[in-house]
C-alpha positions as CSV (number, residue, x, y, z in Angstrom):
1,X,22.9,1.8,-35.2
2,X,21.1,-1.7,-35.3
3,X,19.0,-3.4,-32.9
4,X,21.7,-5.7,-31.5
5,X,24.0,-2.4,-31.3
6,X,20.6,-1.6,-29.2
7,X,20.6,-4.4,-26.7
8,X,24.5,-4.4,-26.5
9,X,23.6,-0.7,-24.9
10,X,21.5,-1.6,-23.1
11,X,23.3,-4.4,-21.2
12,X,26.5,-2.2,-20.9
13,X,24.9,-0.4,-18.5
14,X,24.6,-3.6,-16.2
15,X,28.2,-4.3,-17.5
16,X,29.9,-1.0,-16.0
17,X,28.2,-0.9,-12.7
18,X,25.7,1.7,-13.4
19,X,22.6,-0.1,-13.3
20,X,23.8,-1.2,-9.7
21,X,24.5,1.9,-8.3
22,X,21.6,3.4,-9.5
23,X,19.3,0.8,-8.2
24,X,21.1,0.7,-4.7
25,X,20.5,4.8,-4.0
26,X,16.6,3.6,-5.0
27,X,16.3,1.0,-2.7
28,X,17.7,3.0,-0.2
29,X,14.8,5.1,0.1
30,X,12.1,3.3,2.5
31,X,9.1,4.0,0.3
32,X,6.4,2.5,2.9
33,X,3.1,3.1,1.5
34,X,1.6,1.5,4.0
35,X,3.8,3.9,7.2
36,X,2.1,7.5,7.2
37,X,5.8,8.0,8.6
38,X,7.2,8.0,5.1
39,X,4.6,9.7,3.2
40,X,7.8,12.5,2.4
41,X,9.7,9.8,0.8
42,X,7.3,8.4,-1.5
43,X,7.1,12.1,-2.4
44,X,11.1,12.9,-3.2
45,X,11.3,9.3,-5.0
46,X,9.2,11.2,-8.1
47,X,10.6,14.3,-7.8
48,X,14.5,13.4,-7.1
49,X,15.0,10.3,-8.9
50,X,12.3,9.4,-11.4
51,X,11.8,12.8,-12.9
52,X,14.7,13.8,-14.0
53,X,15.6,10.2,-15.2
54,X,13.0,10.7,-17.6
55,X,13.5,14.6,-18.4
56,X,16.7,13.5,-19.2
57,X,15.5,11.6,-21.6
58,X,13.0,14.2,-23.4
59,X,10.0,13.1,-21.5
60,X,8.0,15.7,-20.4
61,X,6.9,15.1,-17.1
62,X,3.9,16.3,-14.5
63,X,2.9,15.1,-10.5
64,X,-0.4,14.3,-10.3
65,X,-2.2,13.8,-7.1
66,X,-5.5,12.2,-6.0
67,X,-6.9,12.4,-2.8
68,X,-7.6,9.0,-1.8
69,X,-4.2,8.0,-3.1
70,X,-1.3,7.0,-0.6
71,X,0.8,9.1,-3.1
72,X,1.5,11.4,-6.0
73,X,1.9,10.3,-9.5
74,X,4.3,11.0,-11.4
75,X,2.8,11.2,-15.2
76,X,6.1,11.3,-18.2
77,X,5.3,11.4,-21.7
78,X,7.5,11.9,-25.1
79,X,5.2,12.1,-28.1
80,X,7.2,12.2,-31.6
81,X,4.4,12.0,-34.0
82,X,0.8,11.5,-33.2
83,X,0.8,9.1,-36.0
84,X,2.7,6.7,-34.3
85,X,1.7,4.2,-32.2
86,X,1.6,4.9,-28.0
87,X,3.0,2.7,-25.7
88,X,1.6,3.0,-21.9
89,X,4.5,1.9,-19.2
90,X,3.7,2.0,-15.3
91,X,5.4,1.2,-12.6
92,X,5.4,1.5,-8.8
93,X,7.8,3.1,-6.5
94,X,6.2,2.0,-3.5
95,X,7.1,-1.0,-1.4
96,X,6.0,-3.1,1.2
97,X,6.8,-2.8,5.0
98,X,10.6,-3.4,5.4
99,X,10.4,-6.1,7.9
100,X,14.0,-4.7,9.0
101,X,14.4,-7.2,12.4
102,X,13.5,-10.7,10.2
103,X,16.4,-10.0,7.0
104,X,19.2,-12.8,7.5
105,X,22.0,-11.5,9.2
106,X,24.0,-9.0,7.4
107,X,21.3,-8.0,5.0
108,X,18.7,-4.9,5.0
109,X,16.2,-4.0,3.4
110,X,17.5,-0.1,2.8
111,X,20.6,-1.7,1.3
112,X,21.6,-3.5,-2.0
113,X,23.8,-6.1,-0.8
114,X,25.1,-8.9,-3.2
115,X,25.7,-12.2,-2.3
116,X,26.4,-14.4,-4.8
117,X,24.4,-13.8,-8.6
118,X,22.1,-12.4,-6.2
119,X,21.2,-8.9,-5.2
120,X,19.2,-8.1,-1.7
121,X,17.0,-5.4,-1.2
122,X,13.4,-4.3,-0.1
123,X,11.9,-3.1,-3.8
124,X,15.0,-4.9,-6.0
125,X,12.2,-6.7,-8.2
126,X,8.9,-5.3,-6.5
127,X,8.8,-2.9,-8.6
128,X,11.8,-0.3,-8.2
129,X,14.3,-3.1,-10.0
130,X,11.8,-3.7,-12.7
131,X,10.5,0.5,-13.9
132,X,14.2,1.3,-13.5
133,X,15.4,-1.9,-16.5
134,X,12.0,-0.8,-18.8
135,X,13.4,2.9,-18.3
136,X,16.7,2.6,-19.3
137,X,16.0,0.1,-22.5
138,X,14.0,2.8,-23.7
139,X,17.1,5.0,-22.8
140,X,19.4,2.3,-24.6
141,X,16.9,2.9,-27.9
142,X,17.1,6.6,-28.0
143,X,20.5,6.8,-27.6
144,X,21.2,4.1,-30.2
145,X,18.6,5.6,-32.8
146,X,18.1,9.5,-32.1
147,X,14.5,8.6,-31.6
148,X,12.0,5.8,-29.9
149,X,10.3,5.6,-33.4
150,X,6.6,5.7,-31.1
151,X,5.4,7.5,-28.4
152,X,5.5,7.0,-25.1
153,X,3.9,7.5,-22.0
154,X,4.8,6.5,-18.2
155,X,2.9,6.4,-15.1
156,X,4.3,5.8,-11.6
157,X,2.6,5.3,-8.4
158,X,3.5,5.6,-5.2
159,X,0.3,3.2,-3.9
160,X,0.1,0.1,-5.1
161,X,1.1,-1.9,-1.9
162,X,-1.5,-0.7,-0.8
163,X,-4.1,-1.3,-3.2
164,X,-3.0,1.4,-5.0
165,X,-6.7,3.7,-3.9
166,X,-7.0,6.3,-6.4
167,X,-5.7,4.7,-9.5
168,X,-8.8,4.0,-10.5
169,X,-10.1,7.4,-10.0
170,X,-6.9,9.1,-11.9
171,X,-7.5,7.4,-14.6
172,X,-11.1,8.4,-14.9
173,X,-10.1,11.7,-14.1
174,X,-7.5,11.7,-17.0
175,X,-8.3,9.5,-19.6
176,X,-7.6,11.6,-22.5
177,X,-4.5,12.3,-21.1
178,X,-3.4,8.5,-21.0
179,X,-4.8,8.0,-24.1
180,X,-3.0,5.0,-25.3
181,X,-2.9,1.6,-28.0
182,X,-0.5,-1.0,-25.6
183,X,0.0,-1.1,-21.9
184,X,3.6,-2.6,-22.1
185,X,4.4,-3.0,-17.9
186,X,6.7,-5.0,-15.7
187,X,5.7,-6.7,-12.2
188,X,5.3,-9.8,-10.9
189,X,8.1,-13.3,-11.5
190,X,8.6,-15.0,-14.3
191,X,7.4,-18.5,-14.8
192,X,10.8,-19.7,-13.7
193,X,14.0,-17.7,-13.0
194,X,15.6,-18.9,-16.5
195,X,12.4,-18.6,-19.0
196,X,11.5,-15.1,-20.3
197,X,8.1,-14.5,-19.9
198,X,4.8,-12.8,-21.3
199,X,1.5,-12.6,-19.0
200,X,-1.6,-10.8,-20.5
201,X,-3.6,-9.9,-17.3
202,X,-3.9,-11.0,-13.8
203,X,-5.9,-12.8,-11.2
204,X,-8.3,-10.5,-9.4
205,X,-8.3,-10.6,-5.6
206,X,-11.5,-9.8,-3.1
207,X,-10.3,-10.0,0.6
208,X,-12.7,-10.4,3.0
209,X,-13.5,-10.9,7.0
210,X,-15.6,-14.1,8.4
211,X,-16.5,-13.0,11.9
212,X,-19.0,-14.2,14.7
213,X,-19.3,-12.3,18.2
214,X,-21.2,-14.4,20.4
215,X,-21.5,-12.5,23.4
216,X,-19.5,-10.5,25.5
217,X,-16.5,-11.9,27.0
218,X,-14.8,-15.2,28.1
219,X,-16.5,-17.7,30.3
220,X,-15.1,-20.5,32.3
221,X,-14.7,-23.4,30.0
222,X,-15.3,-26.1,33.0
223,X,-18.9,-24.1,33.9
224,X,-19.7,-23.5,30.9
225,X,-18.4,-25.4,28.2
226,X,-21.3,-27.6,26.4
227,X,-23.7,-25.0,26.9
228,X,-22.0,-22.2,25.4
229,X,-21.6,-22.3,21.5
230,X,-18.0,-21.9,20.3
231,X,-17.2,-19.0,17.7
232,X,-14.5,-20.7,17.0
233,X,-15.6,-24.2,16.3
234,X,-18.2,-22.3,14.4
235,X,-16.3,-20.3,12.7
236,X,-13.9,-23.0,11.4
237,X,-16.6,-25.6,10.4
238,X,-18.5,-22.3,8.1
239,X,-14.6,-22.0,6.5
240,X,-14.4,-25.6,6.0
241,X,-18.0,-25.5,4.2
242,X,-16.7,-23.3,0.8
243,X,-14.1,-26.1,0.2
244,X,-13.5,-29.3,0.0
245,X,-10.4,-30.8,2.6
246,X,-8.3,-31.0,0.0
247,X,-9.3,-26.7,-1.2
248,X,-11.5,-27.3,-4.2
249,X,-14.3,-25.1,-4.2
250,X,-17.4,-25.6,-3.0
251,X,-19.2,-22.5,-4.0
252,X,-20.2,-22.8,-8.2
253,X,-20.7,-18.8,-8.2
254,X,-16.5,-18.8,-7.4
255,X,-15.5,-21.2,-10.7
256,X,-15.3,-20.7,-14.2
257,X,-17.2,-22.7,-16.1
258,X,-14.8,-24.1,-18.0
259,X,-11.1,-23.6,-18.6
260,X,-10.8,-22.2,-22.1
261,X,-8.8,-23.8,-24.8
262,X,-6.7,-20.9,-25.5
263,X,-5.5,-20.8,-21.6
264,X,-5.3,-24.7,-22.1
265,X,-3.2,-24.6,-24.8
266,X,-1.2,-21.5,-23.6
267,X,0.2,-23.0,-20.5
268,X,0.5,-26.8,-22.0
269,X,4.3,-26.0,-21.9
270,X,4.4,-24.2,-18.5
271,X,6.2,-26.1,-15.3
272,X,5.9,-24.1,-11.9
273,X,9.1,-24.1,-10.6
274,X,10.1,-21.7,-7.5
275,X,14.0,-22.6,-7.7
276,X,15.7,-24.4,-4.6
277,X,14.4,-21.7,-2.3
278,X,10.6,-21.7,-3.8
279,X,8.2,-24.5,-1.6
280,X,7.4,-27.8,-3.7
281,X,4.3,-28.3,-4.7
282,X,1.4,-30.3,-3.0
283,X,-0.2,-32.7,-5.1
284,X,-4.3,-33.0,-5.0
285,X,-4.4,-29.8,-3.8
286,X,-6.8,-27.5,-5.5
287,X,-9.4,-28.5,-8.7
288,X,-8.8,-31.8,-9.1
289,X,-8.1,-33.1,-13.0
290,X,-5.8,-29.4,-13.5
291,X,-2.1,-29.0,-14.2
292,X,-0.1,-26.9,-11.3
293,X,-0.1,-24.6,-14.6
294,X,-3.7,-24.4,-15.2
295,X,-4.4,-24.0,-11.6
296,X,-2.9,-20.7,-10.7
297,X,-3.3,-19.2,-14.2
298,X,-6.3,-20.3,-15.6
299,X,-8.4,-21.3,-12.0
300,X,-9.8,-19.5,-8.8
301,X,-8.2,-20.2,-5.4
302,X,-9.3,-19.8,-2.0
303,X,-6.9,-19.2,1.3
304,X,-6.9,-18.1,4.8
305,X,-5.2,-15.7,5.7
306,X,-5.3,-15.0,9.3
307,X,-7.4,-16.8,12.2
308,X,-7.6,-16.1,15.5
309,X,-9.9,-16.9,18.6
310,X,-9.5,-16.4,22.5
311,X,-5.9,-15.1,23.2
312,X,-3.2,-17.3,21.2
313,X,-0.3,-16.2,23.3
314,X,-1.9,-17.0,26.2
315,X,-4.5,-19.8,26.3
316,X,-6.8,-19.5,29.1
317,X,-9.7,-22.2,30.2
318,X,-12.5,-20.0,28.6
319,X,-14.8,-20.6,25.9
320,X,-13.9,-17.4,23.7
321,X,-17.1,-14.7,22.9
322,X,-15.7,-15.0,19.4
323,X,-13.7,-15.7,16.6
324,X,-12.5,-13.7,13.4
325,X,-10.4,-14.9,9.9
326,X,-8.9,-13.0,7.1
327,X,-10.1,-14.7,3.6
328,X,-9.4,-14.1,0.1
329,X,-10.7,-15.1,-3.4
330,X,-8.3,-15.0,-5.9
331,X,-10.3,-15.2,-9.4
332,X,-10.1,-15.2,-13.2
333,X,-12.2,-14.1,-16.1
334,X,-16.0,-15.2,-15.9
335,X,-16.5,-14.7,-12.8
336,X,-18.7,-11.9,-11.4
337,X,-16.9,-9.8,-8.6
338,X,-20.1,-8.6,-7.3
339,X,-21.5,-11.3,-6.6
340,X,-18.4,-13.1,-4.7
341,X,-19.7,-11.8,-1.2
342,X,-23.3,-12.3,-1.6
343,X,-22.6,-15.6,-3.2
344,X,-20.9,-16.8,0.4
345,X,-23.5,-15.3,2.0
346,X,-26.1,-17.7,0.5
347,X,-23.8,-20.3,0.9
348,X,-23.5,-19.7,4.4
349,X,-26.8,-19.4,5.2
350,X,-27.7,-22.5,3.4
351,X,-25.6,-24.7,5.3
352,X,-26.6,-23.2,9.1
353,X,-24.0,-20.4,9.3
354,X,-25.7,-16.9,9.7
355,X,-23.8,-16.1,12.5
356,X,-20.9,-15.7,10.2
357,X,-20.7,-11.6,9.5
358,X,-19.0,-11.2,6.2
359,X,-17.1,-7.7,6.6
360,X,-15.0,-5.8,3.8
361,X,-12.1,-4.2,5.6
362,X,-11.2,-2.2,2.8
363,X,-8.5,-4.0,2.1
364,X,-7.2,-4.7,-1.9
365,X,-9.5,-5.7,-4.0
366,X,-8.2,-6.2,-8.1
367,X,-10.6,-7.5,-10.8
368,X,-9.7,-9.7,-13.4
369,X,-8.3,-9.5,-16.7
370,X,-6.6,-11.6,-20.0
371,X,-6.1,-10.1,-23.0
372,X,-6.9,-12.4,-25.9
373,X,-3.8,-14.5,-26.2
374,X,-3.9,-14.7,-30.3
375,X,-4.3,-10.9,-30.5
376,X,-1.2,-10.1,-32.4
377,X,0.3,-7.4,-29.9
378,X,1.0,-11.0,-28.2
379,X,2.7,-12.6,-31.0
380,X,4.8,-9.7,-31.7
381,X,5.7,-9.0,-28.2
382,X,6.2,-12.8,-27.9
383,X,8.8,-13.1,-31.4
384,X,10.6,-10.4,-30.1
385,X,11.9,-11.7,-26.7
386,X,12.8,-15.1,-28.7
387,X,15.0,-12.6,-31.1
388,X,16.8,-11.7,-28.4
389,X,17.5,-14.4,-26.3
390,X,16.9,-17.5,-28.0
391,X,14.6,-19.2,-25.8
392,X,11.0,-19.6,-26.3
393,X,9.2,-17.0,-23.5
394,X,6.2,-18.7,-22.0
395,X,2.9,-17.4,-22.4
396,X,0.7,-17.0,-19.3
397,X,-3.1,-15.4,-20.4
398,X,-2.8,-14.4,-17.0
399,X,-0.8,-13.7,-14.1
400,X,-1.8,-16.1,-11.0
401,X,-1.6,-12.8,-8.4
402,X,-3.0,-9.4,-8.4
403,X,-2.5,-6.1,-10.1
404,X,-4.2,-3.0,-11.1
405,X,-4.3,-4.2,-14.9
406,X,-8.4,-4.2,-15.1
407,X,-7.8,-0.1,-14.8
408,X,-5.7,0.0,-17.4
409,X,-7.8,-2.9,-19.6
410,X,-11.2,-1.4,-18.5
411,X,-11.0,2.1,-17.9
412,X,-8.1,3.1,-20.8
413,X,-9.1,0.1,-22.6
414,X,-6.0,-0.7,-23.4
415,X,-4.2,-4.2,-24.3
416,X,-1.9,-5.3,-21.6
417,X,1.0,-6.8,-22.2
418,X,3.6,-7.6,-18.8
419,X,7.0,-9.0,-19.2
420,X,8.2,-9.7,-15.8
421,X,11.9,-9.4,-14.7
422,X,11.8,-11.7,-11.5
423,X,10.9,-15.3,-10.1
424,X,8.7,-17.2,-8.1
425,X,11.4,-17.4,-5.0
426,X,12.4,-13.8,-5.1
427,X,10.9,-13.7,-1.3
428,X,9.1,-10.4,-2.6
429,X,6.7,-9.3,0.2
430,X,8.9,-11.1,2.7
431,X,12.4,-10.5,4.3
432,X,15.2,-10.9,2.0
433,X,13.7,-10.1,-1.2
434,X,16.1,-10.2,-4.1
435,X,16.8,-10.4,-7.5
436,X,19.4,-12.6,-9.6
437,X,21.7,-11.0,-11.5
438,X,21.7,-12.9,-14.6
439,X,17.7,-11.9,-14.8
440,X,18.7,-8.4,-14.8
441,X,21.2,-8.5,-17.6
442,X,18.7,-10.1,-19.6
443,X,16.2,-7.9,-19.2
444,X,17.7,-5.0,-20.3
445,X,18.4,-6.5,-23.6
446,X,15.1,-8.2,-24.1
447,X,13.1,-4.9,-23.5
448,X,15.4,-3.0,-25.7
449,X,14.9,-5.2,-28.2
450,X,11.4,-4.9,-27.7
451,X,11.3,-1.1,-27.4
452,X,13.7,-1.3,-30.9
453,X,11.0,-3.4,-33.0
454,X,8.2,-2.1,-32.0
455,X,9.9,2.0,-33.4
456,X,11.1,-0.2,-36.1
457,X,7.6,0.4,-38.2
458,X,6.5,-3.2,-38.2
459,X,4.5,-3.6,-34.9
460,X,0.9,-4.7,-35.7
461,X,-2.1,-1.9,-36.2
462,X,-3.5,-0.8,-33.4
């Protein structure tokens, strides 16, 4: 057999149907790691679906547990000679919250529907749609040569929606055991819907609550209004001190230095581009003199998440006791995550704002990571996907959202190499999330092909 005999394989099983009706019975599962209610499910999504798909293929497989984990793990490994290179996959079979009552009419979340060269469902690209393509190239590569020509080893969680707690922990716990040279993975969209792409790490993410209580309960806004303070005119002028009106940031400890040439010159050739359905893009927002490009891949961004003060629902003539907002700092290499909180806590109190409580709500926090983009897993990895589709993938040092990846980077110390199989406007973590057709199909072939070179004896030393 020969590698396009490979990707041919692999793409049948788009062709007849399969990869469909596999995907549908997956996505019909409500894996809601963030609803105790389904804590069962996440459990029979390992043990009736992903284990035997990889026992199947000659994995040998284990459930791992942790106890501050969401989930199990399910751990899968086929080792052929321990001379060969190991390649690390992962995946996540959890999803986010349904959101059953917002899908457009006619869709659901716990059913593939297709509309169009599109297919709807809650986990389609995030991440059930995506473990399921990596799995069955490596399938379409074992069948085709007898063998995968490396070893390989697979992790999926059943967490990572919600922070995946415990990851971090496992993989302490059982670093010998994952004991690998490559993380090769799949989450997160593709520059654009029609460009293949390569990102080498990801954004970290600290989320944070800004809060002032200023006394117990409301007070008539005619007595009292003047001599009260505000928490919520407090509150909003301590959010509009870390940036500027227009979001650049105002706190130096939250910036890189610089933007490195290599991340300059790796996203020269990227456009952000959401499709028709993706938002357009607001001009002068962010670090001024930055590409859109260089912005979310190669800067640090700061949003609100949440606000509220008083009783939205139902105003009332009070002056509220106090006021509360859901932050986030999203951030790249060079900056130091342990000093992100007391940085803004000097900042606040610098510019007449210790009323503001900064409080960690336990919510996700991801550190950041880029693999070197010259290190020549990349270029491989990067010639490959051109081999097989013709196009030139684009090359992002990092991706511009969140994942686990400084686990696998600083705790296995692996390289990390993601090729995502989705888009900016696939509406993941929002109602109607989907996944074009055309994406899938393409996928398939470009991983095999991957998958094929790298058993083919000429990946790079690792």
């Amino acid at each position: 057999m020969t590698r396009a005999q490979a990707i041919a394989h692999a793409q049948d099983y788009f062709d007849t149907g399969a990869f469909k009706r596999d995907l549908a019975r997956l996505i019909a599962m409500p894996t809601e790691s963030q609803n105790p209610d389904r804590a069962p499910v996440l459990a029979d999504y390992l043990e009736t679906e992903m284990r035997p798909l990889f026992e199947r293929l000659g994995f040998e497989c284990r459930i791992l547990k942790h106890p501050k984990a969401k989930g199990p793990f399910l751990f899968a490994q086929r080792i052929e000679d321990e001379s060969l290179p190991t390649i690390f996959g992962y995946g996540h079979g959890d999803v986010i919250r349904g959101l059953d009552t917002q899908w457009s009419e006619g869709l659901s979340p716990w059913t593939l529907t297709e509309r169009g060269d599109r297919w709807y469902g809650r986990g389609v690209v995030d991440n059930k749609g995506q473990h399921v393509i990596n799995i069955n190239a490596l399938r379409a590569v074992l069948e085709s040569r007898g063998k995968l020509g490396f070893n390989a080893k697979y992790l999926i969680e059943m967490g990572e929606e919600s922070g995946s707690p415990g990851l971090r922990e496992l993989c302490v716990d059982e670093a010998e055991l994952f004991r690998s040279d490559v993380l090769i993975a799949s989450d997160g969209p593709r520059l654009n819907a029609e460009r293949p792409t390569v990102f080498l790490g990801a954004r970290g993410v600290i989320t944070f609550d800004l809060s002032i209580v200023a006394r117990e309960g409301g007070h008539h806004s005619g007595n009292w209004g003047g001599i009260l303070s505000d928490p919520a005119i407090q509150l909003a002028h301590a959010i509009a001190s870390i940036t500027s009106p227009t979001g650049q940031i105002r706190i130096h400890e939250w910036v890189p230095k610089e933007l490195p040439r290599a991340v300059r010159e790796a996203v020269a050739d990227c456009i952000i581009d959401g499709g028709p359905d993706g938002p357009q893009i607001d001009p002068g927002w962010g670090e001024p003199g930055l590409s859109p490009a260089e912005q979310v891949f190669g800067w640090c961004s700061f949003d609100v998440l949440a606000m509220k003060s008083g009783v939205p629902e139902t105003p009332v003539n009070a002056v509220p006791p106090s006021a509360w907002a859901r932050v986030a700092l999203r951030f790249v290499v060079g900056i130091d995550p342990r000093d992100v909180v007391p940085a803004l806590r000097r900042h606040l109190d610098r510019n007449g704002f210790p009323m503001v409580e900064i409080i960690m709500p336990g919510a996700e926090r991801f550190g950041a990571t880029r693999l070197d983009p010259e290190d020549p897993w990349v270029t491989f990895t990067i010639n490959s996907i051109a081999s097989s589709t013709n196009k030139k993938p684009a090359l992002l040092p990092n991706l511009g959202g969140s994942l686990p990846n400084d686990i696998f980077a600083e705790i296995l110390g692996l390289r990390t190499i993601w090729v995502p199989h989705s888009y900016p406007g696939c509406s993941q973590h929002a109602p109607d999330e989907h996944l074009p057709v055309a994406i899938a199909r393409e996928a398939l072939g470009l991983m095999a092909g991957l998958y094929w070179d790298i058993g083919s004896g000429n990946a790079p030393p690792v």
